[in-house]
C-alpha positions as CSV (number, residue, x, y, z in Angstrom):
1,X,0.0,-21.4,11.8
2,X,0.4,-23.3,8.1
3,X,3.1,-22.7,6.1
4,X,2.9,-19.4,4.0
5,X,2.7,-19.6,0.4
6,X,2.6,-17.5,-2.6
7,X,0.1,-19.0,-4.7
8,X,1.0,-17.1,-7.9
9,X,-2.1,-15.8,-8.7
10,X,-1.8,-11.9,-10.2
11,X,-4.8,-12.1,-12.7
12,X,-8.1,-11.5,-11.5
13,X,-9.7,-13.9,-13.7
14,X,-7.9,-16.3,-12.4
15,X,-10.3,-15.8,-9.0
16,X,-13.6,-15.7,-8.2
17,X,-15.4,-12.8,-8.0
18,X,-15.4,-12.9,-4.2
19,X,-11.9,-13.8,-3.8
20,X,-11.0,-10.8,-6.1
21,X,-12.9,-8.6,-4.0
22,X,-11.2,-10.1,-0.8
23,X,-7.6,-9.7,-2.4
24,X,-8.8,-6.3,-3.8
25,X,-9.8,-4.7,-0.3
26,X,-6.5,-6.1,1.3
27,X,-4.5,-4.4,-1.4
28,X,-6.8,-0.9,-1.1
29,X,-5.7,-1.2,3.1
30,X,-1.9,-1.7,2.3
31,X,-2.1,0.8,0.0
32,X,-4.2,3.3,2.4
33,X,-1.6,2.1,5.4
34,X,-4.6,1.2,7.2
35,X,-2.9,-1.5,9.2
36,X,-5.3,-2.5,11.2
37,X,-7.9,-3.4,8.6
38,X,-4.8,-5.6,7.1
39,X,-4.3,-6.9,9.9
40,X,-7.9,-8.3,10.5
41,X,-8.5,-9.1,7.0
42,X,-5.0,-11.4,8.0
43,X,-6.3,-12.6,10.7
44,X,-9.9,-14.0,9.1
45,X,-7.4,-15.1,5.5
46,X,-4.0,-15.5,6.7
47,X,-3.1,-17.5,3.6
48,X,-3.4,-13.9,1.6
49,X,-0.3,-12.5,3.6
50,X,2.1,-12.8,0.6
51,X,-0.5,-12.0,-2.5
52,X,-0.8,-9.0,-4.8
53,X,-3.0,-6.6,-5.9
54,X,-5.0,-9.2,-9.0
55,X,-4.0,-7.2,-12.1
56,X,-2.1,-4.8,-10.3
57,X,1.2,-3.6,-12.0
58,X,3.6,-3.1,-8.8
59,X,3.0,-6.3,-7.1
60,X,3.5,-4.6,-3.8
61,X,2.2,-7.3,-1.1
62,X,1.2,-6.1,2.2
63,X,4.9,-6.5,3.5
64,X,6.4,-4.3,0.6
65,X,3.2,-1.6,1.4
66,X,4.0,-1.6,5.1
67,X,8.0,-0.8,3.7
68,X,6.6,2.2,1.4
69,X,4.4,3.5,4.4
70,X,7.0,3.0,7.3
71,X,4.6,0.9,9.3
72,X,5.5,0.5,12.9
73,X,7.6,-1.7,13.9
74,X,4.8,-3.9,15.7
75,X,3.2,-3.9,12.6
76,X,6.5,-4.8,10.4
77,X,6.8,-7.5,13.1
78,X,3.2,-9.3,13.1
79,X,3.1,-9.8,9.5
80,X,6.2,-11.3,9.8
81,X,5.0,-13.9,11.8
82,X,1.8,-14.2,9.9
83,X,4.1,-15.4,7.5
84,X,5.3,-12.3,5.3
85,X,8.1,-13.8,3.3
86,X,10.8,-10.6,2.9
87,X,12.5,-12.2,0.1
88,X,9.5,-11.6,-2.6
89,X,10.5,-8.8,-5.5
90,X,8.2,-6.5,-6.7
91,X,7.4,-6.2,-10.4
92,X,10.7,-3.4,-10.2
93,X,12.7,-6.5,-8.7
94,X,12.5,-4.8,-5.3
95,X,12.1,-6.6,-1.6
96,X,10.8,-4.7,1.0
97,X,13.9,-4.0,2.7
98,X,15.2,-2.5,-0.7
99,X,11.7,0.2,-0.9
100,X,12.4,0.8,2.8
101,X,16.1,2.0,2.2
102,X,14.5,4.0,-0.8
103,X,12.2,5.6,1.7
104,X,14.8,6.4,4.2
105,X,13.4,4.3,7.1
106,X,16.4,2.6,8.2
107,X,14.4,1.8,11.6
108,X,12.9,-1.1,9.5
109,X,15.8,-2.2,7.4
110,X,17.1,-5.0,10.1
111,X,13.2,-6.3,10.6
112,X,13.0,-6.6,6.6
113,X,16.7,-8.2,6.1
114,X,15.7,-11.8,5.2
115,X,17.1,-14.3,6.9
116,X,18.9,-16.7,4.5
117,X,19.3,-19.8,5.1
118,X,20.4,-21.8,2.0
119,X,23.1,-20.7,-0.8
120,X,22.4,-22.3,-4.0
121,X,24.3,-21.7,-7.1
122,X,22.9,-19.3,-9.8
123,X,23.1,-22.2,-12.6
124,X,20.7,-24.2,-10.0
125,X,18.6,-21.5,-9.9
126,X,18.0,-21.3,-13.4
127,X,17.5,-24.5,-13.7
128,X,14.9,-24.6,-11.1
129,X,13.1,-21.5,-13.3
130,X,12.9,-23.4,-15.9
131,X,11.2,-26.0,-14.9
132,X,9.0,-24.2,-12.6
133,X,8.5,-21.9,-15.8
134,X,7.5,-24.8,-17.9
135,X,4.8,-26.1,-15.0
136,X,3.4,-22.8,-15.1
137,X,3.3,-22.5,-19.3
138,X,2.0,-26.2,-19.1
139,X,-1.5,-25.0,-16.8
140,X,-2.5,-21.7,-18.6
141,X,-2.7,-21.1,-22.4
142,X,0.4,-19.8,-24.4
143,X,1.1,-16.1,-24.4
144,X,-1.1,-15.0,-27.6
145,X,1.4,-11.8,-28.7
146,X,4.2,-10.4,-26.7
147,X,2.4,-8.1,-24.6
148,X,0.8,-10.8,-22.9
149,X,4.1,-13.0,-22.2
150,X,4.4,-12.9,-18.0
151,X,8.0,-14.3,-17.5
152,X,8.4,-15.5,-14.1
153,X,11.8,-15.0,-12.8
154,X,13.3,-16.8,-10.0
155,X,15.9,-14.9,-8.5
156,X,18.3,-13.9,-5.5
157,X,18.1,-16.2,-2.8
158,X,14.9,-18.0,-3.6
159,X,12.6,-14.9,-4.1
160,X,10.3,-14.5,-7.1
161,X,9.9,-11.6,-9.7
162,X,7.0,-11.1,-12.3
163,X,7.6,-8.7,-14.7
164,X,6.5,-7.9,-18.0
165,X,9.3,-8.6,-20.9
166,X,7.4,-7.2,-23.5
167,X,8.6,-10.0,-26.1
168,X,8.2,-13.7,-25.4
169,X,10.7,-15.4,-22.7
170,X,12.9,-18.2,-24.1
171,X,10.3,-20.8,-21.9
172,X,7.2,-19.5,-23.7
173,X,8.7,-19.3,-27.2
174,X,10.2,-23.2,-26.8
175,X,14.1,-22.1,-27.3
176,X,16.9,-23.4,-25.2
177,X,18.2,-22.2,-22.3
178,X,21.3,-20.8,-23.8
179,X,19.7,-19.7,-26.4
């Protein structure tokens, strides 16, 4: 198996029309806890196991759906090793494990625990954003009002968060860190 990524794609336009429909009809299956249409749409694109709905609001991935749904274990398991990363946040800053102790499915809670295996200092952390931020900013065109600002922010233990600030981030609007 390769690696697993998150590619950081949310927008639809951002895709082609085919690869919209793919990432649409994976979504619509983790969403309908049909898990063994996600689990062969996995198996024909396994480099779409950590992607979100494109334009979707919750950013649930498939792992996150599978903690809403309380998915079988077996099922919890093989997108794991498909590459499922349990650290990503939702758009509510939420990783799987947190949506399956919401749900009350503690069954799942020790399969969702990430495993962590590095400790890195907050300051580092934001450090890291902020240049990651800037990368990002750099490839797509600024944010034209605050509405359309999408501040990317790296948090707890490596995992990412997009959420909506509603007024431009202190990467998009050029101001310092401390700022």
């Amino acid at each position: 198996m390769d690696t697993p990524e998150w590619d950081g794609i949310i927008q639809p336009d951002a895709l082609t029309d085919q690869a919209n429909a793919q990432r649409q009809q994976l979504a619509d299956a983790a969403k309908n806890y049909d898990w063994n249409a996600v689990l062969t749409l996995l198996t024909s694109a396994p480099n779409l196991i950590n992607t979100t709905r494109p334009g979707g609001q919750s950013r649930y991935t498939v792992l996150h759906q599978a903690a809403h749904g309380g998915a079988p274990a077996e099922v919890i398991e093989q997108l794991i090793a498909l590459g499922a990363w349990r650290t990503l946040r939702t758009a509510q800053g939420e990783r799987a494990v947190d949506i399956a102790q919401q749900k009350g499915y503690a069954q799942l809670m020790p399969l969702l625990t990430p495993a962590l295996k590095r400790s890195i200092a907050p300051e580092t952390l934001q450090a890291i954003q902020g240049h990651f931020h800037a990368v990002i900013q750099g490839r797509r065109p600024r944010a034209s009002s605050p509405s359309n600002c999408a501040c990317l922010s790296w948090s707890h233990c490596l995992s990412w968060s997009d959420r909506r600030c509603g007024s431009p981030c202190r990467v998009c609007t050029g101001a310092s860190a401390t700022s």
